[in-house]
DRENDOFI-251305 format. One record per residue (C-alpha): residue number from 1; residue in one letter; x, y, z. Coordinates in Angstrom, 1 decimal. Each point is the difference from the previous one (the first is absolute). Example, Ala and Ser with C-alpha at 12.3 -4.5 7.8 and 13.67 -1.06 7.14 Angstrom:
<gumi num="1" residuo="A" c1="12.3" c2="-4.5" c3="7.8"/>
<gumi num="2" residuo="S" c1="1.4" c2="3.4" c3="-0.7"/>
This chain:
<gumi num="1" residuo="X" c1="54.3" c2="-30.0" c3="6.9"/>
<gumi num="2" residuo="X" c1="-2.4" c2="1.7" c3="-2.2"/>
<gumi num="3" residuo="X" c1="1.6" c2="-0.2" c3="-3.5"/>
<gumi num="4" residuo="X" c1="-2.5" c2="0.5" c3="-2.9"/>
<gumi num="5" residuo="X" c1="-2.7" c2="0.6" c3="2.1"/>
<gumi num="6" residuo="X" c1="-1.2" c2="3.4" c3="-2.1"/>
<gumi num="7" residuo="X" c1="-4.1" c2="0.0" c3="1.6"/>
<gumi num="8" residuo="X" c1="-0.7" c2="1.6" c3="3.1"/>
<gumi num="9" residuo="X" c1="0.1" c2="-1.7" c3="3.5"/>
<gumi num="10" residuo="X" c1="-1.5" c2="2.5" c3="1.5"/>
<gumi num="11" residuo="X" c1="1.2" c2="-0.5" c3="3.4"/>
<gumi num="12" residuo="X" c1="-1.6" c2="-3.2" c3="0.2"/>
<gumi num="13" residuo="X" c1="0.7" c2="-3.8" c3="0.0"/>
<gumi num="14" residuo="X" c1="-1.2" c2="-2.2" c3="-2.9"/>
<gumi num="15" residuo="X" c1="-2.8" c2="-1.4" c3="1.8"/>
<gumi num="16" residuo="X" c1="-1.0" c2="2.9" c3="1.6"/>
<gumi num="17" residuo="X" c1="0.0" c2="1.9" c3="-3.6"/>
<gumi num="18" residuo="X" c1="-1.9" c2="-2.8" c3="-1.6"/>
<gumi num="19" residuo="X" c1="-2.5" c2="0.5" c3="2.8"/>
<gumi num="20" residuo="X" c1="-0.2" c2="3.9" c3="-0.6"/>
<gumi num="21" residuo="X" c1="-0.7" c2="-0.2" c3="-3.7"/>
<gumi num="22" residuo="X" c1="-2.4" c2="-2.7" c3="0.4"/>
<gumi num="23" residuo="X" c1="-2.0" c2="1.7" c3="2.2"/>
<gumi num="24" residuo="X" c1="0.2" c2="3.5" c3="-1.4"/>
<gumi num="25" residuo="X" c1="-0.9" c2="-1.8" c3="-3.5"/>
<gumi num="26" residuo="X" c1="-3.0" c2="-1.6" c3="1.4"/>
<gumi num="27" residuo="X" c1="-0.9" c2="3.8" c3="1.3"/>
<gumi num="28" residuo="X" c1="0.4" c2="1.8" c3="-3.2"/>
<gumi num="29" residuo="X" c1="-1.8" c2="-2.9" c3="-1.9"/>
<gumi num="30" residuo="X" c1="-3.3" c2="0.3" c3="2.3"/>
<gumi num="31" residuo="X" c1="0.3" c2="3.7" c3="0.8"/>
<gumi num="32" residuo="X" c1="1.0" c2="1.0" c3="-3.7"/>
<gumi num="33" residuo="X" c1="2.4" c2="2.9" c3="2.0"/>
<gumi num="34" residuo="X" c1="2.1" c2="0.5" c3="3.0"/>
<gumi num="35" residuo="X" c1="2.6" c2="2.4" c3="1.3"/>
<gumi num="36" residuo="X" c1="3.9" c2="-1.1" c3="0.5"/>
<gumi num="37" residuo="X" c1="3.7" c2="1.1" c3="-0.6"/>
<gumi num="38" residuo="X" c1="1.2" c2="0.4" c3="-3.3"/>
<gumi num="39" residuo="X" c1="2.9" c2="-2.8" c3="0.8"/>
<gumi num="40" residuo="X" c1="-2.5" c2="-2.4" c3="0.9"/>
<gumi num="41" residuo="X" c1="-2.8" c2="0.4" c3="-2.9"/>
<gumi num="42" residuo="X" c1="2.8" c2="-0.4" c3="-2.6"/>
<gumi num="43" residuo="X" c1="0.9" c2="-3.1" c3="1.9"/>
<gumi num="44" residuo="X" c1="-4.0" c2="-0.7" c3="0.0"/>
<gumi num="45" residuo="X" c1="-0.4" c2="0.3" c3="-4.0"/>
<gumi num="46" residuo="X" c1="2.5" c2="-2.0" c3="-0.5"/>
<gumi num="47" residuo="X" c1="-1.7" c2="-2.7" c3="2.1"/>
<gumi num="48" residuo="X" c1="-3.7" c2="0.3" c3="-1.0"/>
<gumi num="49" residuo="X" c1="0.0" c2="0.6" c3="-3.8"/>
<gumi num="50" residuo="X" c1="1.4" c2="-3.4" c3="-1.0"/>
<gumi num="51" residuo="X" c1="-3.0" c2="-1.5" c3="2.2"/>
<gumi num="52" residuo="X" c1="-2.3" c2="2.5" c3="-1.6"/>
<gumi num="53" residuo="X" c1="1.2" c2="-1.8" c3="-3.7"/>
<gumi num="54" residuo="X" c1="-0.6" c2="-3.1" c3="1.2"/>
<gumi num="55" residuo="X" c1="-3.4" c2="0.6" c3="1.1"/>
<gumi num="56" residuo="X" c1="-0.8" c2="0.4" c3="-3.6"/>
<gumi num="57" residuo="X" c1="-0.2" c2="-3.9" c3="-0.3"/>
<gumi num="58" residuo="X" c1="-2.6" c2="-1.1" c3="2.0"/>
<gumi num="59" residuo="X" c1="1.2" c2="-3.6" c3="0.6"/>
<gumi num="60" residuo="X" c1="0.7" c2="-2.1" c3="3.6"/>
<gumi num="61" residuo="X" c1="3.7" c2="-0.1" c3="-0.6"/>
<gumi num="62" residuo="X" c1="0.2" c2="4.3" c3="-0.4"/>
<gumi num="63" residuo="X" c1="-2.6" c2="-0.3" c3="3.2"/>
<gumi num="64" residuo="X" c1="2.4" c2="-1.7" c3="2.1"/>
<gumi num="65" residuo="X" c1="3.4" c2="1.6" c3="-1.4"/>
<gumi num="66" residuo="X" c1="-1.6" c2="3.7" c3="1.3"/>
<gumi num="67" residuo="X" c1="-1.4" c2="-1.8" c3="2.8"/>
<gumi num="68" residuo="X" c1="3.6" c2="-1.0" c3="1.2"/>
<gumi num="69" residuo="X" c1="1.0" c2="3.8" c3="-0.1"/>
<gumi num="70" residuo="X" c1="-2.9" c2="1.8" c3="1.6"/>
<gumi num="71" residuo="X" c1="-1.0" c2="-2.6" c3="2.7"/>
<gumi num="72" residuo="X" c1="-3.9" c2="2.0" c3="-0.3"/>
<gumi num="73" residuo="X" c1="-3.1" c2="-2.4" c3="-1.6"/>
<gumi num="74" residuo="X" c1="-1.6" c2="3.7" c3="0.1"/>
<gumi num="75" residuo="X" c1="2.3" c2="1.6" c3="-2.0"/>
<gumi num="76" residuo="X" c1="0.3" c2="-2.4" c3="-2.4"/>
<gumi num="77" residuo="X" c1="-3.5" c2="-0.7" c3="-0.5"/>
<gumi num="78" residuo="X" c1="0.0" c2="3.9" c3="-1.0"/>
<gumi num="79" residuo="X" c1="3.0" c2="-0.3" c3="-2.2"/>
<gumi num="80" residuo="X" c1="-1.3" c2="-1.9" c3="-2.3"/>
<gumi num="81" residuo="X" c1="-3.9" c2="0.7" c3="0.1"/>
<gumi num="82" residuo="X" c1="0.3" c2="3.8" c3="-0.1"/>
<gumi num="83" residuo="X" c1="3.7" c2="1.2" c3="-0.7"/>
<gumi num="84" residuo="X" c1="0.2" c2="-2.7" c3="-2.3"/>
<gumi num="85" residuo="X" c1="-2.4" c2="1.0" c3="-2.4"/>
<gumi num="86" residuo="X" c1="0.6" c2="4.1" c3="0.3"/>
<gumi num="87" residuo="X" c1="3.5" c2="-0.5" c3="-1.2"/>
<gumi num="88" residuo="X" c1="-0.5" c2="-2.6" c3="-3.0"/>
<gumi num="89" residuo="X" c1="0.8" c2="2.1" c3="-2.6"/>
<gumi num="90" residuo="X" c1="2.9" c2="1.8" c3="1.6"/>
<gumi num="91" residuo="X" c1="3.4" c2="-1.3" c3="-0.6"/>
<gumi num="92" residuo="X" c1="1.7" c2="0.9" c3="3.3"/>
<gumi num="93" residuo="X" c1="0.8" c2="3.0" c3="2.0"/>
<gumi num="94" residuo="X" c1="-2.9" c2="-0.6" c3="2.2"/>
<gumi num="95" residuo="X" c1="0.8" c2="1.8" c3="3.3"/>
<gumi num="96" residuo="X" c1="0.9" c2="4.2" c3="-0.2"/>
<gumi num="97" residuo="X" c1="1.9" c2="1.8" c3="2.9"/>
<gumi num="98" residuo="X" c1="-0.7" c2="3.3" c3="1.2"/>
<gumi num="99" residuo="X" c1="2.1" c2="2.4" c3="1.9"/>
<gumi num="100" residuo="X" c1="-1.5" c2="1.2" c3="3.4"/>
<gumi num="101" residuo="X" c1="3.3" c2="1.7" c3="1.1"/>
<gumi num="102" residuo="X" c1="1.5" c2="-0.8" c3="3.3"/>
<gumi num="103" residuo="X" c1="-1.0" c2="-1.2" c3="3.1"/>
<gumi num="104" residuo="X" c1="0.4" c2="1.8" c3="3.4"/>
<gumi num="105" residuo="X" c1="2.6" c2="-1.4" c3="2.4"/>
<gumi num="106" residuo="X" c1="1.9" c2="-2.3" c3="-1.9"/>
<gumi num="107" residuo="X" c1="-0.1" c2="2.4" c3="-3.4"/>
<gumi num="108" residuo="X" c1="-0.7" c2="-3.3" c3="-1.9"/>
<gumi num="109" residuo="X" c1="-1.2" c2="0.6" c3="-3.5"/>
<gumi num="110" residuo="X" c1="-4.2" c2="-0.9" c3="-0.3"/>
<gumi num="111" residuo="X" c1="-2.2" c2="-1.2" c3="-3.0"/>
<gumi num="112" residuo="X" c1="-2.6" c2="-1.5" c3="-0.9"/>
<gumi num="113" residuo="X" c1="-0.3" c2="-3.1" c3="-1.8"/>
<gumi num="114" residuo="X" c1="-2.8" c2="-0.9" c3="-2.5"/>
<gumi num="115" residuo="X" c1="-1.5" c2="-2.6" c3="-2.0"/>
<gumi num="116" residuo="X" c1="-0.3" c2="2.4" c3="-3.3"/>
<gumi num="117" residuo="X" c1="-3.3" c2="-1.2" c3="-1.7"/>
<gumi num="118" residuo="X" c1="-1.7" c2="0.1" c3="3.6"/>
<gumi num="119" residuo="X" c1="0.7" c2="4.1" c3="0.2"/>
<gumi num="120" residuo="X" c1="-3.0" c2="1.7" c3="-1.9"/>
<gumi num="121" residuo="X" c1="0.7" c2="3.4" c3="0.4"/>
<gumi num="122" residuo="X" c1="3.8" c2="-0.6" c3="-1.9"/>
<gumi num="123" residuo="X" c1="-1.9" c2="-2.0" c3="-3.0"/>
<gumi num="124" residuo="X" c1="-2.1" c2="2.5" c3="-0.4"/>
<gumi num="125" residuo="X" c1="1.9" c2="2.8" c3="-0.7"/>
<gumi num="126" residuo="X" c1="2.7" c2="-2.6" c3="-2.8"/>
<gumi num="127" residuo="X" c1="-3.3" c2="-0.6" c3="-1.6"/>
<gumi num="128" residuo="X" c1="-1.0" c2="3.8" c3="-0.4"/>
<gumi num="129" residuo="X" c1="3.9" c2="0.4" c3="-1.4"/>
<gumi num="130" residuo="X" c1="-0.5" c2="-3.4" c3="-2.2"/>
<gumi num="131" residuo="X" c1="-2.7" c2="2.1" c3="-2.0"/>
<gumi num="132" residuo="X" c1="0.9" c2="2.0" c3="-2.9"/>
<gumi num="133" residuo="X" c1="-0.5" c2="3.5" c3="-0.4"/>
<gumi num="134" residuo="X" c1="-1.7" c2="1.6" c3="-2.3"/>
<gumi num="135" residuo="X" c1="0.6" c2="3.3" c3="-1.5"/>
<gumi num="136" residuo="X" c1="-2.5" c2="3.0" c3="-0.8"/>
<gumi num="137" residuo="X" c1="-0.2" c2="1.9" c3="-3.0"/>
<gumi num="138" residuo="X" c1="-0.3" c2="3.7" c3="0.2"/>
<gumi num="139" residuo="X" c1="-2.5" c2="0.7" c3="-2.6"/>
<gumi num="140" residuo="X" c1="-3.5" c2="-1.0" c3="1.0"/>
<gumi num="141" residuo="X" c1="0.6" c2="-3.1" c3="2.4"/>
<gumi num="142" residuo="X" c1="-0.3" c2="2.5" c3="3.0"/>
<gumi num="143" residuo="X" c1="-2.6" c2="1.8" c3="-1.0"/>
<gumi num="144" residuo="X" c1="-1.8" c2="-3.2" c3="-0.6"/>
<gumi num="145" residuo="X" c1="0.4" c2="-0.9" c3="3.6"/>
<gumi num="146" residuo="X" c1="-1.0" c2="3.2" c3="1.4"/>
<gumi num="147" residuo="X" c1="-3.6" c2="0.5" c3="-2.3"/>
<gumi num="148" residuo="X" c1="-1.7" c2="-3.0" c3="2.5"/>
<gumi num="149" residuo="X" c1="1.1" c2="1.7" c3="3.1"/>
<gumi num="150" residuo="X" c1="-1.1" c2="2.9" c3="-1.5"/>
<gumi num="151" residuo="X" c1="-3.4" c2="-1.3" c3="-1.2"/>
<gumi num="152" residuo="X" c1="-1.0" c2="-1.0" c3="3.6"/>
<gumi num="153" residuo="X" c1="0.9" c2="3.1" c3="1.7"/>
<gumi num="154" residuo="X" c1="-2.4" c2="1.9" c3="-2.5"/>
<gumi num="155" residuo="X" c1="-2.6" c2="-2.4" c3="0.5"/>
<gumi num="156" residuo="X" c1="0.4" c2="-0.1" c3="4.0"/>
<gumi num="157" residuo="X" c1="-0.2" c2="3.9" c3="0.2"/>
<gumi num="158" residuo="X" c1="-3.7" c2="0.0" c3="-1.3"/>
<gumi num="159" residuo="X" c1="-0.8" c2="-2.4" c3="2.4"/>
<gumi num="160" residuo="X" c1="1.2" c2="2.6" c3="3.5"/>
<gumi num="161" residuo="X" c1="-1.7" c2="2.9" c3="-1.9"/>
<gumi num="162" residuo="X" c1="-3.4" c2="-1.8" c3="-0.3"/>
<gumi num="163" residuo="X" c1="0.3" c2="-0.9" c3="3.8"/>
<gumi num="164" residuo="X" c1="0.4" c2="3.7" c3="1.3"/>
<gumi num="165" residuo="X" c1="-3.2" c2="1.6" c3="-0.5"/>
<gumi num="166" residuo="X" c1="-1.9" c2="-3.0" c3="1.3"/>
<gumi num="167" residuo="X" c1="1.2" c2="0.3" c3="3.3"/>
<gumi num="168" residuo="X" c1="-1.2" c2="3.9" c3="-0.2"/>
<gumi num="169" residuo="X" c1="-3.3" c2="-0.8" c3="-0.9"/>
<gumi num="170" residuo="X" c1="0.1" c2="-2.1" c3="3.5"/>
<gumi num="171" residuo="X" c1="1.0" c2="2.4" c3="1.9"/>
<gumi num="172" residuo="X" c1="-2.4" c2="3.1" c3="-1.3"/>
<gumi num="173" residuo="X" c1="-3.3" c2="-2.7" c3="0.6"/>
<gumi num="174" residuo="X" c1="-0.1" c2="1.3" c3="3.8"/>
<gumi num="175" residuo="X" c1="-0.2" c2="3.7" c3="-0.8"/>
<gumi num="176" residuo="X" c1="-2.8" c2="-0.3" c3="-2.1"/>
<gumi num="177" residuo="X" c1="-1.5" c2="-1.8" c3="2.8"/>
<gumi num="178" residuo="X" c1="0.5" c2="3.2" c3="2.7"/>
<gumi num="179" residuo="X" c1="-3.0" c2="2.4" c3="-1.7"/>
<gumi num="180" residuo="X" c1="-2.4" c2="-2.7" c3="1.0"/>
<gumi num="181" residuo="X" c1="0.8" c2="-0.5" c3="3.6"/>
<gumi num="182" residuo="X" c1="-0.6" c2="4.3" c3="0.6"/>
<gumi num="183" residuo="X" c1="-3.8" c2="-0.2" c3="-1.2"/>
<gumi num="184" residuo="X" c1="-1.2" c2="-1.1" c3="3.1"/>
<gumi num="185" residuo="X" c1="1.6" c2="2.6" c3="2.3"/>
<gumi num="186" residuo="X" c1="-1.6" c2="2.7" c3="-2.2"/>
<gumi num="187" residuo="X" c1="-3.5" c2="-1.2" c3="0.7"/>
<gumi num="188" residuo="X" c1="0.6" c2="-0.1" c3="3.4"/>
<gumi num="189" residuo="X" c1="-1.7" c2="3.8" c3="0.7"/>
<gumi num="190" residuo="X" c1="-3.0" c2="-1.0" c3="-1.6"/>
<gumi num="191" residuo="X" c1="-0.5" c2="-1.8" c3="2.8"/>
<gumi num="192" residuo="X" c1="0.5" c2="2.9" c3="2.4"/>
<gumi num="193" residuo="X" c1="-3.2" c2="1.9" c3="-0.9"/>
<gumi num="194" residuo="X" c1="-2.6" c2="-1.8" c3="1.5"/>
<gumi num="195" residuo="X" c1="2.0" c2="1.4" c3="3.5"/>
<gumi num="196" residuo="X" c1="-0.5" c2="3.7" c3="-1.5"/>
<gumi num="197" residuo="X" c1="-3.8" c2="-0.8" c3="-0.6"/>
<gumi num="198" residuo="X" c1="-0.5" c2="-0.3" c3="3.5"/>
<gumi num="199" residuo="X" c1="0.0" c2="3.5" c3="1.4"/>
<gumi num="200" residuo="X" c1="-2.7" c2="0.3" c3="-2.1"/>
<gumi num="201" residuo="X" c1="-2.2" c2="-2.3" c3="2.0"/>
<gumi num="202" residuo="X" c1="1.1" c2="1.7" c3="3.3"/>
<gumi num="203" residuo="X" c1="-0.9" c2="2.9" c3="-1.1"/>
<gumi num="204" residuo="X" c1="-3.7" c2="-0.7" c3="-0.7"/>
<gumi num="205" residuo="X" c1="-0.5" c2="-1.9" c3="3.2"/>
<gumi num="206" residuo="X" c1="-0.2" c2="3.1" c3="1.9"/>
<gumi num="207" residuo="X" c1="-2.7" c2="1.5" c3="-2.3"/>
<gumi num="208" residuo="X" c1="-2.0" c2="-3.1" c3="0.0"/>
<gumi num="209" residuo="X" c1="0.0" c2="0.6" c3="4.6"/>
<gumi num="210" residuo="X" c1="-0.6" c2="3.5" c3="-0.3"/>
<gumi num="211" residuo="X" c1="-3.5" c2="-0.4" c3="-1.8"/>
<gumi num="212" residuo="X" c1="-1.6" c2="-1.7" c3="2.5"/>
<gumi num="213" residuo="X" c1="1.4" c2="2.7" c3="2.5"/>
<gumi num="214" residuo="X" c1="-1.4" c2="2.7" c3="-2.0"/>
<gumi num="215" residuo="X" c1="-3.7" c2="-2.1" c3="0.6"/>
<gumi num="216" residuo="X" c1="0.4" c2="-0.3" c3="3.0"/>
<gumi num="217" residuo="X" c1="0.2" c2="3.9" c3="1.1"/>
<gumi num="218" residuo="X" c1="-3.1" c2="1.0" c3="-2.7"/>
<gumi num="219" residuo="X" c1="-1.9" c2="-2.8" c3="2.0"/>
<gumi num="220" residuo="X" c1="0.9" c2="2.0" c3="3.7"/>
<gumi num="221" residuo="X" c1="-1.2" c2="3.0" c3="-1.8"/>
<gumi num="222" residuo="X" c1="-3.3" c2="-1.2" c3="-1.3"/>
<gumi num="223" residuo="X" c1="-0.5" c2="-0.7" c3="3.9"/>
């Protein structure tokens, strides 16, 4: 009979439960997470966080006593070199639960449970709450702000205008350059009149044979 037995069997034996938790504590002590049913990681944080406080004296006997639960030299080597020392200062509540929702098949109810000072992105957003806010005045505290931002852009658009016209001056270099490059092709018809000169010398050739022509007939007349 099970009277005043209030904790959850969860379908299990004794021995195979103990079993269960042990190893399932060994895997969220060296894995910092993992993913279960909700019945189960209740049962889990129940089993783990009273080993977790005991890890915070560092002596043989609190060695052996958490060795005698979690059966693991691995895990409890961690415990109480790393886990040990994250959670000093915290008082308890060491594990959180998250809701997944439920799983496909048997429609059990998922999550995900967590050693909390190993989850970064969580402490970072409690420490950006923690800080207290302060409130503006609206007289000059804005336009305080503003006159830096203000400041640089004036200075900055100086800057843009000065670098415009030296990238025109670049690119009007090569035109001044094109005048040059047509001189030669005008003197080229100077060169052409020495072929208009030589007509010229044709044309006195045939004087120059009909001379001696002209001697010869006076000489047949003589005779």
């Amino acid at each position: 009979m099970r009277h005043n037995k209030k904790f959850n069997h969860l379908g299990r034996q004794s021995s195979h439960r103990k079993a269960m938790l042990a190893n399932m504590a060994s895997s969220l002590i060296e894995s910092k997470r993992i993913s279960t049913t909700v019945a189960k990681a209740k049962a889990l944080r129940t089993y783990v966080e009273p080993l977790i406080t005991k890890a915070k004296d560092d002596t043989t006997h609190s060695r052996r006593v958490v060795f005698s639960h979690l059966q693991s030299k691995e895990a409890v080597s961690e415990l109480f070199r790393d886990v040990a020392e994250k959670v000093a200062d915290r008082p308890g509540g060491y594990t959180r639960i998250l809701r997944t929702g439920n799983r496909l098949g048997d429609n059990a109810e998922m999550c995900i449970i967590e050693l909390v000072d190993y989850n970064e992105a969580m402490l970072s957003t409690g420490e950006e709450a923690a800080k207290p806010k302060r409130r503006r005045s609206r007289r000059g505290g804005a336009k305080k702000s503003e006159s830096p931002v203000a400041e640089t852009t004036k200075k900055e658009k100086p800057k843009a205008e000065k670098a415009a016209p030296a990238k025109v001056v670049k690119e009007e270099e090569p035109k001044a350059e094109e005048p040059k490059a047509e001189k030669p092709a005008e003197e080229t018809p100077k060169a052409e009149t020495p072929a208009e000169e030589t007509p010229k010398a044709e044309a006195q050739e045939p004087e120059v044979k009909e001379e001696p022509a002209d001697d010869a007939e006076e000489d047949k007349k003589e005779e």
